[in-house]
Z-matrix of the N, CA and C atoms (Angstrom, degrees):
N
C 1 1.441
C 2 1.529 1 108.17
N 3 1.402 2 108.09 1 146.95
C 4 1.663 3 106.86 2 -177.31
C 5 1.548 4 95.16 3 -129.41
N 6 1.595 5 119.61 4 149.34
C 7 1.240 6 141.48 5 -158.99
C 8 1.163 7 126.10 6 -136.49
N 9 1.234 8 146.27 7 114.75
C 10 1.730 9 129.23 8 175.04
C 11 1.532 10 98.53 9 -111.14
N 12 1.246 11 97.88 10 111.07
C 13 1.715 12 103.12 11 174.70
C 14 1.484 13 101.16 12 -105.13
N 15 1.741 14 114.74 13 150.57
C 16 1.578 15 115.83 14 -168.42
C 17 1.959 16 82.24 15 -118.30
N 18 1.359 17 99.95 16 143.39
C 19 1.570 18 117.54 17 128.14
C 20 1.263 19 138.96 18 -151.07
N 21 1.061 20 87.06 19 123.36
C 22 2.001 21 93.44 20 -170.38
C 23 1.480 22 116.25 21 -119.33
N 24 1.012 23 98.21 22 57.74
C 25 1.810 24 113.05 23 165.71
C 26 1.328 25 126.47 24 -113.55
N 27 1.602 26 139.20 25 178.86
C 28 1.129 27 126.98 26 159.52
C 29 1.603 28 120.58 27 -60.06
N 30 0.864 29 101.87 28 -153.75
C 31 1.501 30 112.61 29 -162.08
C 32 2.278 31 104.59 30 -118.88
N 33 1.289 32 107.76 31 109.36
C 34 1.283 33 123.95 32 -160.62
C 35 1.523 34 119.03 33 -159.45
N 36 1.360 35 123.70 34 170.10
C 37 1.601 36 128.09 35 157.79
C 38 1.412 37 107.92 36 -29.37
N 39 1.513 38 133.12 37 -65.20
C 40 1.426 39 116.49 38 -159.20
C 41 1.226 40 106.55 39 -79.86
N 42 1.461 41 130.93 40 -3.72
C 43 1.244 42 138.80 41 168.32
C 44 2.125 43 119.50 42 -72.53
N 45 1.153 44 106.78 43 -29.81
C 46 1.330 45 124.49 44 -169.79
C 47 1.600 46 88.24 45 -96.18
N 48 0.888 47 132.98 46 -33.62
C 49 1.751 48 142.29 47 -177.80
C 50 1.731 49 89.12 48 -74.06
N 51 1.264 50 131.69 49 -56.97
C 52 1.226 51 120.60 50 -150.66
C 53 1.725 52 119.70 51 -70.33
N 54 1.914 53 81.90 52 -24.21
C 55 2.116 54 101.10 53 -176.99
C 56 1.751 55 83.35 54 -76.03
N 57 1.108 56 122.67 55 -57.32
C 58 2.211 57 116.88 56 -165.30
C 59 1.199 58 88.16 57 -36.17
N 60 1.376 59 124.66 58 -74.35
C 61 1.959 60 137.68 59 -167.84
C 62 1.339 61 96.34 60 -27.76
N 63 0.955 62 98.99 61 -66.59
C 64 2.099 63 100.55 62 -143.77
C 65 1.614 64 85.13 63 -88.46
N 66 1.151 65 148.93 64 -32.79
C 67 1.383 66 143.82 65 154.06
C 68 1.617 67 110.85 66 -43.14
N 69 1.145 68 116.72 67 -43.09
C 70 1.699 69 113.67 68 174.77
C 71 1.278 70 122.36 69 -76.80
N 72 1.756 71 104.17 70 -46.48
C 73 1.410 72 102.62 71 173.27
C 74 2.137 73 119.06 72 -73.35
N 75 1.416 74 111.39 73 -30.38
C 76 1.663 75 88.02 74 137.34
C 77 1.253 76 154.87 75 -33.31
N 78 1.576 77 102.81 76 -59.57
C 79 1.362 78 90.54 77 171.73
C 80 1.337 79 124.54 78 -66.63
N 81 1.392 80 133.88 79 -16.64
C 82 1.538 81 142.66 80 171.18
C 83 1.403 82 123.72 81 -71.44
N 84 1.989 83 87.65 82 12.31
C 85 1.972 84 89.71 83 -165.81
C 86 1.530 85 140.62 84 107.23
N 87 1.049 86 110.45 85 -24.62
C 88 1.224 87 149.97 86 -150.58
C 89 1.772 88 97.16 87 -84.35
N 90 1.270 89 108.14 88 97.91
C 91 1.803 90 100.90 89 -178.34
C 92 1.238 91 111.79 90 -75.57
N 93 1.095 92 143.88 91 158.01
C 94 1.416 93 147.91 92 173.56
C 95 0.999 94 134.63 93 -140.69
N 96 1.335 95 140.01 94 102.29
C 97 1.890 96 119.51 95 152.70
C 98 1.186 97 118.71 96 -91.36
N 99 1.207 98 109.57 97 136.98
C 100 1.241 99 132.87 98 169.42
C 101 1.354 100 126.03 99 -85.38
N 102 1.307 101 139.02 100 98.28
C 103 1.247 102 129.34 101 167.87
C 104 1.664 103 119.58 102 -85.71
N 105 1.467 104 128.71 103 113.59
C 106 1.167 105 112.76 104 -178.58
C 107 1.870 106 96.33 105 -134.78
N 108 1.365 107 91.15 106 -163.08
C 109 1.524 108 99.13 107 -152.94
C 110 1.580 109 96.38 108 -98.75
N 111 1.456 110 142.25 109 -176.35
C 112 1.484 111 134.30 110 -155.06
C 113 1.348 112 94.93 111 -117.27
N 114 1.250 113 157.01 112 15.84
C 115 1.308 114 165.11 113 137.68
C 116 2.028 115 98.51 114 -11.13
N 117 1.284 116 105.24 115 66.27
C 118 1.859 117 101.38 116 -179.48
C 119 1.158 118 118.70 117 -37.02
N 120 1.660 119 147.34 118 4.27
C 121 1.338 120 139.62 119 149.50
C 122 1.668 121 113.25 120 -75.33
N 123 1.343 122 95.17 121 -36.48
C 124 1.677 123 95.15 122 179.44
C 125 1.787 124 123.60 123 -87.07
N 126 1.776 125 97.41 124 -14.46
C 127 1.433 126 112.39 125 164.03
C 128 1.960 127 108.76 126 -53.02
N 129 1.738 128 88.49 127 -62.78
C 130 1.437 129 93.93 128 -156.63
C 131 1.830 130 104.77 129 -73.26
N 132 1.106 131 113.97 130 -23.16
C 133 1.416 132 111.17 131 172.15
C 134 1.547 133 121.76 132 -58.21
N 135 1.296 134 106.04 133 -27.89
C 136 1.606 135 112.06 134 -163.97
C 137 1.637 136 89.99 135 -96.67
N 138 1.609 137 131.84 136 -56.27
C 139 1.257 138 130.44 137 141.63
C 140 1.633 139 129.84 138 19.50
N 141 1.549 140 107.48 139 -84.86
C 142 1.423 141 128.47 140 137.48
C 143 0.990 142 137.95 141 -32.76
N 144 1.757 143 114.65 142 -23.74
C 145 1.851 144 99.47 143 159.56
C 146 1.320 145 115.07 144 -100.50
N 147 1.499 146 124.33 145 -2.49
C 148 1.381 147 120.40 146 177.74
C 149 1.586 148 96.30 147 95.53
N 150 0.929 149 138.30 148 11.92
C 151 1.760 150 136.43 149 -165.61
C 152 1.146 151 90.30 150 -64.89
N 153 1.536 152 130.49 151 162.33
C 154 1.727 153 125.42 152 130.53
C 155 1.614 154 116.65 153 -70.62
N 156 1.560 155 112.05 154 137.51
C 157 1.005 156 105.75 155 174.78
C 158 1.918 157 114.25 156 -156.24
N 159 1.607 158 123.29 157 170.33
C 160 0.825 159 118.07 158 162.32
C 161 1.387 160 125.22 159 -140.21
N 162 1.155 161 110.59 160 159.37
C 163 1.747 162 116.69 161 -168.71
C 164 1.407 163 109.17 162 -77.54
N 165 1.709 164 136.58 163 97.61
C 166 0.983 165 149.32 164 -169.61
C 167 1.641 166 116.26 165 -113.38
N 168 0.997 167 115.23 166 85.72
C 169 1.750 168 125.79 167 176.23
C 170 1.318 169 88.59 168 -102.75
N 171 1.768 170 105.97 169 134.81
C 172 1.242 171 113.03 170 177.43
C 173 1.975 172 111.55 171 -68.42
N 174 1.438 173 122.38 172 175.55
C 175 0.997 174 115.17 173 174.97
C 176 1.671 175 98.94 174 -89.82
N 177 1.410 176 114.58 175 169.76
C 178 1.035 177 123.26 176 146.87
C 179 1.209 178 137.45 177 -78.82
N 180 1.368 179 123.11 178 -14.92
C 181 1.205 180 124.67 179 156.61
C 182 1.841 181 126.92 180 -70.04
N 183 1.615 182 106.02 181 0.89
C 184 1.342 183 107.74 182 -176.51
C 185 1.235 184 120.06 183 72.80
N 186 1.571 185 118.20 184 175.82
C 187 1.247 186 140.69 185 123.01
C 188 1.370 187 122.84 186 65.96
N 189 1.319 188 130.38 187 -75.70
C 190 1.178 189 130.07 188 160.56
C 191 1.332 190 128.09 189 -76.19
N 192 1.310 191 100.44 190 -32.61
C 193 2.173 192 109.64 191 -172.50
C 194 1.959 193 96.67 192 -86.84
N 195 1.169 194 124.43 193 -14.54
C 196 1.228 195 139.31 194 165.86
C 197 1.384 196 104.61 195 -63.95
N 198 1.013 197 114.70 196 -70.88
C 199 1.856 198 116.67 197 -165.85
C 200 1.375 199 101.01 198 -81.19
N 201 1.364 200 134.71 199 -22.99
C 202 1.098 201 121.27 200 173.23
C 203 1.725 202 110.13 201 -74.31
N 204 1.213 203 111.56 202 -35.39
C 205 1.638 204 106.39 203 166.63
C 206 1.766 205 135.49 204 -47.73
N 207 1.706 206 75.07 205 -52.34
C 208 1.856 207 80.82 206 177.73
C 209 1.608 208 107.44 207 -80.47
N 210 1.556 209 115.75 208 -15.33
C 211 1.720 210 100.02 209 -172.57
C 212 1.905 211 92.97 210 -88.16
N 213 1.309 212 129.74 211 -1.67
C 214 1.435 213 115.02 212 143.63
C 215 1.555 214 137.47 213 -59.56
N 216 2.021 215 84.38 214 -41.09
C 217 1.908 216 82.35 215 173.81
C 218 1.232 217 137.91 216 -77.34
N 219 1.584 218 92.52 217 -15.12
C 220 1.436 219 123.51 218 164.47
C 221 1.424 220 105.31 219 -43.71
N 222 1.184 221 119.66 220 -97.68
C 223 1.299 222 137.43 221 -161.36
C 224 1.405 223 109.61 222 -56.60
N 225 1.514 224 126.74 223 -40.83
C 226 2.019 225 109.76 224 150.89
C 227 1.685 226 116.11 225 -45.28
N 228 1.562 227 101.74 226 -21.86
C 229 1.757 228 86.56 227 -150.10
C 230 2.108 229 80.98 228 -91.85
N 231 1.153 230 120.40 229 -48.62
C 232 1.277 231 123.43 230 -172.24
C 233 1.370 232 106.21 231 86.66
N 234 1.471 233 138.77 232 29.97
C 235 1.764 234 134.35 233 172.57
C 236 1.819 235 104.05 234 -32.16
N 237 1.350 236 92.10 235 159.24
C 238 1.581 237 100.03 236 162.67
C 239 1.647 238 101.98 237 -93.25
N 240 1.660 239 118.22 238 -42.44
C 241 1.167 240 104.13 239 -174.72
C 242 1.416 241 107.48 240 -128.16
């Protein structure tokens, strides 16, 4: 199974919860990209597990230049869900 999970928050508990997740559901197989935000504690943590991932700060322009970004990474990455 392939996955694009987003987080784009600071750097916290549900953040350290999100590397265990996608660190567990790896090892079960589980392909993943990760898009998260450039916060360098949450860079180098995710870094450290070997995940795939990419550096996703939303735009400021919103909305459209947003979805047009991820429906690019989309379609390199090919997720099932």
């Amino acid at each position: 199974m392939r996955v694009v999970q987003f987080l784009i928050g600071s750097y916290g508990g549900a953040e350290r919860f999100f590397i265990r997740l996608c660190s567990a559901l790896a090892a079960r197989g589980v392909e993943q990209l990760l898009l998260i935000n450039d916060h360098p504690a949450l860079v180098g943590d995710v870094q450290r597990t070997g995940l795939r991932y990419e550096i996703f700060v939303p735009s400021r322009l919103g909305g459209i230049v947003d979805r047009y970004r991820v429906a690019k990474l989309c379609k390199r990455f090919t997720p099932n869900m």
